[in-house]
Backbone as JSON, one array per atom type, in Angstrom:
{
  "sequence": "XXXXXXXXXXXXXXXXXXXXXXXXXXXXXXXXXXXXXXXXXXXXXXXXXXXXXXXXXXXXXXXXXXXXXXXXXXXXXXXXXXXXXXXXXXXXXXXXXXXXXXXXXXXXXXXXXXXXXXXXXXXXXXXXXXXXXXXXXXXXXXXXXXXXXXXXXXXXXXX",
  "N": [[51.12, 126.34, 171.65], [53.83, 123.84, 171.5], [57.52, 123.92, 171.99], [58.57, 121.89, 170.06], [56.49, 122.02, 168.23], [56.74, 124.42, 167.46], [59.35, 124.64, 165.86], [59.09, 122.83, 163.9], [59.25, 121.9, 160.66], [56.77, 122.51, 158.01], [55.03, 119.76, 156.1], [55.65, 120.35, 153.32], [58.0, 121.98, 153.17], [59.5, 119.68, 153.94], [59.59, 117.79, 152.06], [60.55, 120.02, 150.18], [63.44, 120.11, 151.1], [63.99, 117.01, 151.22], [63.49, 116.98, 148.22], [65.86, 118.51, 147.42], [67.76, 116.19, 148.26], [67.16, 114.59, 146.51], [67.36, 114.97, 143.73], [68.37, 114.17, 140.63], [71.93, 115.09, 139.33], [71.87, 115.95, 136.79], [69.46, 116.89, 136.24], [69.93, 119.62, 136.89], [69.62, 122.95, 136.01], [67.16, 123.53, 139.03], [64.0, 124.38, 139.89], [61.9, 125.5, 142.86], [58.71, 125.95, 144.7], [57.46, 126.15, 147.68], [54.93, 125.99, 149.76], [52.68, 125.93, 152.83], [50.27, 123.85, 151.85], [51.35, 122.92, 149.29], [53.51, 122.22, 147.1], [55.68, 123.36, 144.3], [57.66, 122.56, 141.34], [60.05, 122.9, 138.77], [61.45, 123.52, 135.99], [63.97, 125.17, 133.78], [63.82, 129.04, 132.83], [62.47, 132.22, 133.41], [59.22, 134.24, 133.13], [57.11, 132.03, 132.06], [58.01, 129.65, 132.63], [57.44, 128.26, 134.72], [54.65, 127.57, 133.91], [54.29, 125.15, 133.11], [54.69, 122.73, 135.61], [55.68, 120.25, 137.88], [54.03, 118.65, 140.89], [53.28, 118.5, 143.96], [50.57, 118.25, 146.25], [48.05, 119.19, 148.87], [44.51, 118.52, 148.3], [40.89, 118.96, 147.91], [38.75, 115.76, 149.02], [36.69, 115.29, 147.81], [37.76, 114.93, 144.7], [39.55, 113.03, 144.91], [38.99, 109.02, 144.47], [38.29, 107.21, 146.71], [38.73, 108.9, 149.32], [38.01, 110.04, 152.3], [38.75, 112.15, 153.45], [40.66, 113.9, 153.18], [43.15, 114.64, 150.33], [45.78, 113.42, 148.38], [47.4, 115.05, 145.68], [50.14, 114.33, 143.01], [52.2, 114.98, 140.51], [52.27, 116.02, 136.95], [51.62, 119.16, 136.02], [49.99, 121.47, 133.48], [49.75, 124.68, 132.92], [48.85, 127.36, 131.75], [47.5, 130.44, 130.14], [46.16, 129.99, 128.25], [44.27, 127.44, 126.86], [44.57, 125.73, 124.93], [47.25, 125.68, 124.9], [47.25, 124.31, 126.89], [46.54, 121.75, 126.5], [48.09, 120.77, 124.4], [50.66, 119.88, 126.23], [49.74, 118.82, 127.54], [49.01, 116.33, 125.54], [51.54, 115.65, 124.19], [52.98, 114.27, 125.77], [50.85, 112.7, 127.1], [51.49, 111.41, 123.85], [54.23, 109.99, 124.91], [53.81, 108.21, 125.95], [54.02, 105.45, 126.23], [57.19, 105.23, 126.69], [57.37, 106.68, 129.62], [55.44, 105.04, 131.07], [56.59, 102.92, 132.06], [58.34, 103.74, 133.91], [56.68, 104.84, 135.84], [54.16, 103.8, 136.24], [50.95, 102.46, 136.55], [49.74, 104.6, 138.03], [49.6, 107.23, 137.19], [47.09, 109.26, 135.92], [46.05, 111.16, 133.54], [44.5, 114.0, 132.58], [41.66, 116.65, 132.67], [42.57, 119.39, 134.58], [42.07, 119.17, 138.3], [39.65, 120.78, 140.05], [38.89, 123.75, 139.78], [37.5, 124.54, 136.47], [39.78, 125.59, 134.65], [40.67, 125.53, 131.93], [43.54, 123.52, 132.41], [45.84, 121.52, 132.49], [46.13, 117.79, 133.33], [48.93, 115.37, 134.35], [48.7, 113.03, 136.22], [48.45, 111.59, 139.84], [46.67, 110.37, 142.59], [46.66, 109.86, 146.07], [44.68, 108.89, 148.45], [43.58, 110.26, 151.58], [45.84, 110.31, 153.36], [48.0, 110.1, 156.27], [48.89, 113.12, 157.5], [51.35, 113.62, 159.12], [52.79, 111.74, 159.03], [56.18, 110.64, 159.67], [57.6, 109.84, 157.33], [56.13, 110.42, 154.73], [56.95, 113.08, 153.53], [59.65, 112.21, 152.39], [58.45, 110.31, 150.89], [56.99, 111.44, 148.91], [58.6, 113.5, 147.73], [60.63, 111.99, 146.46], [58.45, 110.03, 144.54], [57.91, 112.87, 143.18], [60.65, 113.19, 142.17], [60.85, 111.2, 140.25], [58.36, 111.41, 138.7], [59.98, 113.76, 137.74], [62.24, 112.94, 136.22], [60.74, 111.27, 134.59], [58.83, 112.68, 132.93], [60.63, 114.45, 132.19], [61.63, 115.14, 129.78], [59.94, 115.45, 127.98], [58.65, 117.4, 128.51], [58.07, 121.04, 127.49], [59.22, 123.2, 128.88], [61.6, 122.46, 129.95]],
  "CA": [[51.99, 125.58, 170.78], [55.13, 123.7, 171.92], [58.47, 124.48, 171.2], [58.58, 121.27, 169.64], [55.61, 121.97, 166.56], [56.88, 125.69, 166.45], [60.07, 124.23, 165.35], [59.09, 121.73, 162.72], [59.14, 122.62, 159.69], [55.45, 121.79, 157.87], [55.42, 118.98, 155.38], [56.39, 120.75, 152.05], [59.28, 122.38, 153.53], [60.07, 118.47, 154.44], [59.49, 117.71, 150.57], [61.8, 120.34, 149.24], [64.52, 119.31, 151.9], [63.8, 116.01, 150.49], [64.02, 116.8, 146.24], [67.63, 118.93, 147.05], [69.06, 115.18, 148.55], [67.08, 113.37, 145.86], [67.07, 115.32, 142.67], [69.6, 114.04, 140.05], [72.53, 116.23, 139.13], [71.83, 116.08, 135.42], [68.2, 117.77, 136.33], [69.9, 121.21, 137.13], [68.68, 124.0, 137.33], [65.56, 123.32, 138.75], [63.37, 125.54, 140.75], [60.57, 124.89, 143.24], [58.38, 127.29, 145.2], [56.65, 125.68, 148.2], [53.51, 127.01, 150.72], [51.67, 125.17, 153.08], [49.83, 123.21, 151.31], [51.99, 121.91, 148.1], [55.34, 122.36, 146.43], [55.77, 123.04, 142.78], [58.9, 122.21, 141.14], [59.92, 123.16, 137.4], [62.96, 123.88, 134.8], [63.75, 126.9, 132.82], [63.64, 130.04, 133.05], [61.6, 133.05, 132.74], [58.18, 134.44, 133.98], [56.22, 131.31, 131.72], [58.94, 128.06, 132.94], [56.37, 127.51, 136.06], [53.43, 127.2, 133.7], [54.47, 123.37, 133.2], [55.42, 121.98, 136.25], [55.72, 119.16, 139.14], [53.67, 119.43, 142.06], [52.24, 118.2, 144.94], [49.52, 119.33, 147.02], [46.89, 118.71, 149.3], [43.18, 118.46, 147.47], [39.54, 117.88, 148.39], [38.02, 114.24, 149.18], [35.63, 114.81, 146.27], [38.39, 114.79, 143.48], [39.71, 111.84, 145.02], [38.45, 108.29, 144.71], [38.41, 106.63, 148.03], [39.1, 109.26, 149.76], [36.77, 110.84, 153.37], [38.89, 113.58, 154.1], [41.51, 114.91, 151.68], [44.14, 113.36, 149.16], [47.05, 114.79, 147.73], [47.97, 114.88, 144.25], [51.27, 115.0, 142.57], [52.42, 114.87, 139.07], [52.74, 117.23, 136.08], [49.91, 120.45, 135.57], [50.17, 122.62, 132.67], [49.11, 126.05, 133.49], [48.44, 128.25, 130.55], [46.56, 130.95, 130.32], [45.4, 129.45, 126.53], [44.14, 125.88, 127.02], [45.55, 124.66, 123.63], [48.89, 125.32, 124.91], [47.77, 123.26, 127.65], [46.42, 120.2, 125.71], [49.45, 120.51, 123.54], [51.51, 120.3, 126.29], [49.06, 117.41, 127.52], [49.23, 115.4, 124.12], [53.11, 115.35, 124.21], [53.24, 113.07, 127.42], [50.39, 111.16, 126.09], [52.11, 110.6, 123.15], [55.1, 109.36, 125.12], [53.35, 106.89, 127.19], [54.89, 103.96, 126.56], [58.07, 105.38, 127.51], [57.09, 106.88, 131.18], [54.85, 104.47, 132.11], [57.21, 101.38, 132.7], [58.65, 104.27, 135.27], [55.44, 105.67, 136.92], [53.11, 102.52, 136.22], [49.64, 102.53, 136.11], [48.88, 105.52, 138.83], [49.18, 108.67, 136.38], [45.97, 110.03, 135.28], [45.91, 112.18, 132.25], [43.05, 114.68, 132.33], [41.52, 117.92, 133.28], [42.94, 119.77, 135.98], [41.03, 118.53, 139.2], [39.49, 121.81, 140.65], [38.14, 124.45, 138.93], [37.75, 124.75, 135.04], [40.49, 127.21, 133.52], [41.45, 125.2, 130.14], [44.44, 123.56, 132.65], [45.96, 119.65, 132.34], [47.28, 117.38, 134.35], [49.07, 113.81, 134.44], [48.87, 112.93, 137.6], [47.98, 110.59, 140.97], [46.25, 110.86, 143.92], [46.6, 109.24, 147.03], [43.35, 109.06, 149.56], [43.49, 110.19, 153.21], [47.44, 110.06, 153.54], [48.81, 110.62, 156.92], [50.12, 113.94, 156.9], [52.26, 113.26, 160.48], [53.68, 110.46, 158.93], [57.32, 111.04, 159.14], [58.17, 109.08, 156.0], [55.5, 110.84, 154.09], [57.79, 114.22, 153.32], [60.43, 111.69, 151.56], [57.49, 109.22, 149.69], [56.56, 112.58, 148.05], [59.65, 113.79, 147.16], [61.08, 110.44, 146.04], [58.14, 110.39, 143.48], [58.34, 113.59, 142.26], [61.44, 113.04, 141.2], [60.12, 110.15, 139.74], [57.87, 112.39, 137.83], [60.95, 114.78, 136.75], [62.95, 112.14, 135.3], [60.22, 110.61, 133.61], [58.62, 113.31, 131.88], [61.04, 115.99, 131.98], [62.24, 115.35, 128.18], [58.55, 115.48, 127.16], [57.94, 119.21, 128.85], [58.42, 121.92, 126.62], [60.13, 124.03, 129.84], [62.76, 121.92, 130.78]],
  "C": [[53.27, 125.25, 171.53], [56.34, 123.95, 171.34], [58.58, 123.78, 170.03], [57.71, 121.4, 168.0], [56.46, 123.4, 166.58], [57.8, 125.9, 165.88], [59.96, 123.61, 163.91], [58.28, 122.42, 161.75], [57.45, 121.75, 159.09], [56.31, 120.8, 156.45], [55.74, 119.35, 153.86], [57.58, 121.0, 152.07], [59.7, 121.44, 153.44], [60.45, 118.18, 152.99], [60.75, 118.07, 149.96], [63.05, 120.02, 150.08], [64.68, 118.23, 150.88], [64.8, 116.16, 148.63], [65.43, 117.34, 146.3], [68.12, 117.9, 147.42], [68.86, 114.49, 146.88], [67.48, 114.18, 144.47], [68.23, 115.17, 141.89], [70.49, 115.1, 139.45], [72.39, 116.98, 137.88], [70.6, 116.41, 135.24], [68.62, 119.19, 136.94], [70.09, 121.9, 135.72], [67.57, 123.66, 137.29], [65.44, 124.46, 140.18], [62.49, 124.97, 141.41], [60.18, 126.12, 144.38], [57.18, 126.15, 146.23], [55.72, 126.51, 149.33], [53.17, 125.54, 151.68], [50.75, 124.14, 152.39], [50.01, 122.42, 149.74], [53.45, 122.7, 147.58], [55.11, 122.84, 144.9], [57.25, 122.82, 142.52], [59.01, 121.82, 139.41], [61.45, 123.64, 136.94], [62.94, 124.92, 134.02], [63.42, 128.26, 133.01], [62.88, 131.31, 132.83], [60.21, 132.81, 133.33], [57.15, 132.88, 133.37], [56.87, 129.91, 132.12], [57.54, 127.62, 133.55], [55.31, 126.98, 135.51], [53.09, 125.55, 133.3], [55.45, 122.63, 134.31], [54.84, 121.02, 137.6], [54.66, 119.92, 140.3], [52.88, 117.98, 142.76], [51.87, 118.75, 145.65], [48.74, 118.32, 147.61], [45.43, 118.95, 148.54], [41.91, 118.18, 148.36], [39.48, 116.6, 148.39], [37.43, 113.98, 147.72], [36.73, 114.72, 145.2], [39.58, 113.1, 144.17], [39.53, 110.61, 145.32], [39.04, 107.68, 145.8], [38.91, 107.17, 149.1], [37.78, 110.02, 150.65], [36.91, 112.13, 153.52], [39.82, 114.72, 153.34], [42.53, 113.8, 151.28], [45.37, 114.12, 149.27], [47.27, 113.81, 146.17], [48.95, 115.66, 143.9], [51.55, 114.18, 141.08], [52.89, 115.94, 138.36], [51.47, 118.21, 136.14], [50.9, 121.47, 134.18], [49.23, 123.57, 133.01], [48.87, 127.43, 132.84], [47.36, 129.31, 130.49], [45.58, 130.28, 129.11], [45.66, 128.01, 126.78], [44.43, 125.17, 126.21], [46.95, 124.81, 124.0], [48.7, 124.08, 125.98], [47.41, 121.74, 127.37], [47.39, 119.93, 124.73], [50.38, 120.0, 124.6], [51.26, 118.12, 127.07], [49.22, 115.61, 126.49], [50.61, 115.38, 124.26], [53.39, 114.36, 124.86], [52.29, 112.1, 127.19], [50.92, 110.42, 125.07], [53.44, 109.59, 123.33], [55.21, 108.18, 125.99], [54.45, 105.59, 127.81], [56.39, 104.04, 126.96], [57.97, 105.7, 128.86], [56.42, 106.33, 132.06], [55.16, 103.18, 132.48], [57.84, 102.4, 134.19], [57.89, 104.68, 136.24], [54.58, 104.95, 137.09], [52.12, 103.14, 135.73], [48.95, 103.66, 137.09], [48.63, 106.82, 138.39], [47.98, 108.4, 135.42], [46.09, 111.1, 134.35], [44.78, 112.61, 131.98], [43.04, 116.14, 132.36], [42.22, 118.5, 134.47], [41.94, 119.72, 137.18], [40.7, 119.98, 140.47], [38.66, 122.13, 139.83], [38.58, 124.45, 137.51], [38.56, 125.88, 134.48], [41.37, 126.48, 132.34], [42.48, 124.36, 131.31], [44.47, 121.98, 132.51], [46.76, 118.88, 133.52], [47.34, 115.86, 133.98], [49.59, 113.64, 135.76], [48.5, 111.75, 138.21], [47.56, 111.24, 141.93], [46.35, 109.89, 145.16], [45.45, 109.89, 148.09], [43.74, 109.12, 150.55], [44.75, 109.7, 154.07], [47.25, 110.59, 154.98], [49.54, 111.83, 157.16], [51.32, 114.16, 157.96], [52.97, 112.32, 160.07], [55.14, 110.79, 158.64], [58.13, 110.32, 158.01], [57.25, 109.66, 154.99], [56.44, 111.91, 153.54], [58.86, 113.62, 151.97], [59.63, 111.13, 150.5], [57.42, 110.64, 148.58], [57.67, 112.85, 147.03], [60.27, 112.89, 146.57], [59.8, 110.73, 144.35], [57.93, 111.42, 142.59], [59.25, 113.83, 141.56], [61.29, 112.09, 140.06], [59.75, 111.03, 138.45], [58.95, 113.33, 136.6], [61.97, 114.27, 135.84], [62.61, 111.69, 134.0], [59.9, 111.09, 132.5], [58.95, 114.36, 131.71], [61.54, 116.18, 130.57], [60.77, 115.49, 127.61], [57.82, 117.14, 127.27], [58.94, 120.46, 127.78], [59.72, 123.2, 127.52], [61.34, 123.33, 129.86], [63.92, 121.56, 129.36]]
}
């Protein structure tokens, strides 16, 4: 490894860099907990805040259309252990459609959580076979997740 990669930070780290320039002031406190492979990013406090929040991540090919090699998806997940909290939490943001989707358009998906089955929801997007070297990728992310936290942070029961 060169000094050069064992320096650079990986692309979530880049992310949350990113949401502390972008994230508006009148969205504090917010929290976010990132890994290798995705970010989360949520409001409120207490061991259950996280169970409705922001995220992006890397994903399989198969959960995303047009995608060979992997995606990433970012949006909202509810994370409940009891799947009626998380279709409640689901139905809220559906019901507010027509307000969040002159800001987010037509790329949030409102469904199952795209993995394995545990009751969980998500309104989300995916992007196919992103770049993950792309040094403008780190900001695109972060840029729309705020996106995301603006849009439907009056609709989440955490925040």
């Amino acid at each position: 490894m060169s000094t050069d990669q064992g320096l650079r930070l990986h692309l979530f780290e880049q992310v949350a860099d990113g949401l502390h320039a972008l994230v508006p002031p009148a969205l504090a406190p917010w929290h976010q907990r990132n890994h290798r492979y995705g970010i989360k990013v949520w409001r409120g406090e207490g061991p259950e805040a996280p169970r409705e929040h922001f995220e992006a991540q890397v994903i399989g090919a198969k959960h995303v259309p047009g995608a060979a090699v992997l995606g990433l998806e970012l949006g909202f997940h509810a994370e409940h252990p009891d799947p009626a909290r998380n279709q409640a939490a689901l139905e809220r943001l559906v019901a507010a459609e027509r307000k969040w989707r002159r800001e987010l358009g037509t790329e949030p998906v409102a469904g199952p959580f795209l993995g394995a089955d545990r009751g969980w929801t998500r309104l989300s997007e995916t992007w196919p076979d992103p770049d993950l070297d792309d040094p403008d990728l780190p900001f695109e992310l972060a840029a729309r997740l705020v996106d995301y936290l603006t849009a439907l942070g009056p609709h989440v029961t955490n925040v």
